[in-house]
N, C-alpha and C positions, 0 to 999 in steps of 0.2 A: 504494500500500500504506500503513496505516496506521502513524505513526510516535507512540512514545511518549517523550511530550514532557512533563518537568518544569517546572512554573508556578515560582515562588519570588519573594517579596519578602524582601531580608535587607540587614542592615544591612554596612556598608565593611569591619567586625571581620568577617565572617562570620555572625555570628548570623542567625538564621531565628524564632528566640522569645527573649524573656527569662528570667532563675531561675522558679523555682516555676509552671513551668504546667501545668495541667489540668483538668477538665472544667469548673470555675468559671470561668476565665481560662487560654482557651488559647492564647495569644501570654506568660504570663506576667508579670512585672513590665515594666512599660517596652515591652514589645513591639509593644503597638496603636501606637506611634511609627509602623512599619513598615508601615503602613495610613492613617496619614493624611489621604492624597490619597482614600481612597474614604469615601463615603456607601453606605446601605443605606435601597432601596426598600419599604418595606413589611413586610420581612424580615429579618431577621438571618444570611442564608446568602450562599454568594458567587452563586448567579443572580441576587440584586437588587443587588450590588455593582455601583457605577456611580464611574468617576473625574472628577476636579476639572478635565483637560486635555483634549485630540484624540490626543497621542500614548498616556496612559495608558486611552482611550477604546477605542483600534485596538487596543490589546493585551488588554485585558478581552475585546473582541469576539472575539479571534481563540480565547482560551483556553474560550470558552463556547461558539463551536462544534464543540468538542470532540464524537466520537461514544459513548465511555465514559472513567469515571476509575478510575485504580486509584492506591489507597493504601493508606497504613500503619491499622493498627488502631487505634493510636495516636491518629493524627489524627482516623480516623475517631468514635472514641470520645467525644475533647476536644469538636470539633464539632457532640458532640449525632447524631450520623448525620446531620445535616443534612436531619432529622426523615424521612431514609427519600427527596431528592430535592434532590442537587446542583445541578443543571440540565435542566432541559427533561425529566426524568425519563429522561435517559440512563443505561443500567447500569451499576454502581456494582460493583467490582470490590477485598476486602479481605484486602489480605495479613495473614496471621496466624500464627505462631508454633503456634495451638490455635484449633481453629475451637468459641465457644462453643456449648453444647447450644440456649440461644433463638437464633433466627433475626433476620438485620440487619431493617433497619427498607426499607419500601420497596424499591425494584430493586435491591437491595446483596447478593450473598453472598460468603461466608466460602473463599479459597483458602489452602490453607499451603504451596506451593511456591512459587516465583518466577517461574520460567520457564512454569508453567502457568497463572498467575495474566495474566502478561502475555501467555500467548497466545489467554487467555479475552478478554483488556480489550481485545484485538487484533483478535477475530475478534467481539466485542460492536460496535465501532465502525465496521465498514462497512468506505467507501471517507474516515471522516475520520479524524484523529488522536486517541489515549488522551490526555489530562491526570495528569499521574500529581501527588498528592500527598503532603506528608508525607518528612522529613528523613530517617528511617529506613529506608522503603522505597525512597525516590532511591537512598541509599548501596545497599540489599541489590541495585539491576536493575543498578547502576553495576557490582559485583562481576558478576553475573550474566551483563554484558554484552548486555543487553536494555534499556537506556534508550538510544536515538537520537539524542535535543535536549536540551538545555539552556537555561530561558528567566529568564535571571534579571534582577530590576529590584532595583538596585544602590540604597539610600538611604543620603544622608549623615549616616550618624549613627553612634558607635562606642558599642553597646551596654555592652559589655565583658565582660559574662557572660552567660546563658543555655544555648541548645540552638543549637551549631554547624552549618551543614548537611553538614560534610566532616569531621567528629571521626569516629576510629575507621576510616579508613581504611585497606586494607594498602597497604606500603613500595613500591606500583608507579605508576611515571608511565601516568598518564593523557592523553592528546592529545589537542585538542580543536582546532576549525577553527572560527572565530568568521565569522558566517553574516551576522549583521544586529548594527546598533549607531546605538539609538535615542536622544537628547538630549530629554528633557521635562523640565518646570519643576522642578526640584532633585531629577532624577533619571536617571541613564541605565538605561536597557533593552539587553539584551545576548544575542543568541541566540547557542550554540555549538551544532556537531554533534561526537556525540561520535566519536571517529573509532575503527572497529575496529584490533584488534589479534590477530596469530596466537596459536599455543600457546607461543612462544619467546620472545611480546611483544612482536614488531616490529609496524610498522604494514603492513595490508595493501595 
């Protein structure tokens, strides 16, 4: 069954972008830090995103076999829609608040539930896993309790402002079961599952 799985590069603070980002500069001030390690083939999206190591190589690979992404409007916006094709022309699946009157660019349309959105991005990808994008949407499946994994690639650098990927969460612990724990060249890679919870909070 397909599992949705959040990509994320962020810095030791937390941060996932720096102050002032959007559509000009969507990582913000300081943020391309957090990107580094990759070059862009031909393109400026993340399908020509290629890394400088083997280990940050396995994990681009894994994140782009992905069968659909679902993200925040947000990002998706910043990003340019990623002119209408993330990768491979897999469907592209956008959570939204208000779904606009023009239509996304390319395989992308407009959901404004959570739970419908991730069961579209679900039942778009087959037998592989959703990528899910984007800080805000993470948090809204996190609440939802429709995100699965967790795949975060840890950089040493302490921003110290921007867009947090865990600001604004409610006062409840979350459990998580750390899955894989990868060492690449001034970075660790770090997959969690997120682990359910009943109506009373406890772990199932």
């Amino acid at each position: 069954m397909a599992k949705i799985v959040l990509y994320m590069w962020m810095s030791l603070d937390g941060f996932v972008a720096g102050p002032d980002d959007g559509p000009e500069q969507g990582l913000g001030v300081g943020g391309e830090r957090l990107h580094d390690f990759l070059t862009f083939e031909g393109a400026d999206h993340p399908g020509s995103a290629r890394s400088h190591d083997e280990v940050g190589t396995a994990v681009m690979a894994e994140a782009m076999a992905t069968g659909a992404v679902l993200t925040g409007r947000r990002t998706f916006e910043f990003a340019g829609q990623w002119g209408g094709d993330h990768h491979d022309g897999v469907p592209i699946v956008v959570l939204t608040r208000s779904a606009p009157a023009e239509p996304p660019l390319g395989h992308a349309r407009y959901v404004t539930d959570v739970r419908e959105a991730a069961a579209q991005a679900k039942a778009a990808a087959g037998d592989r896993d959703v990528l899910l994008h984007g800080a805000e949407a993470a948090r809204a499946c996190l609440r939802a309790g429709v995100l699965d994994e967790m795949a975060l690639q840890v950089v040493p650098v302490l921003l110290g402002s921007g867009r947090r990927l865990f600001d604004d969460m409610p006062a409840e612990q979350v459990e998580l079961e750390l899955v894989r724990a990868l060492d690449g060249p001034g970075m660790v890679h770090l997959r969690y599952r997120v682990l359910p919870t009943d109506a009373a909070g406890g772990e199932r």
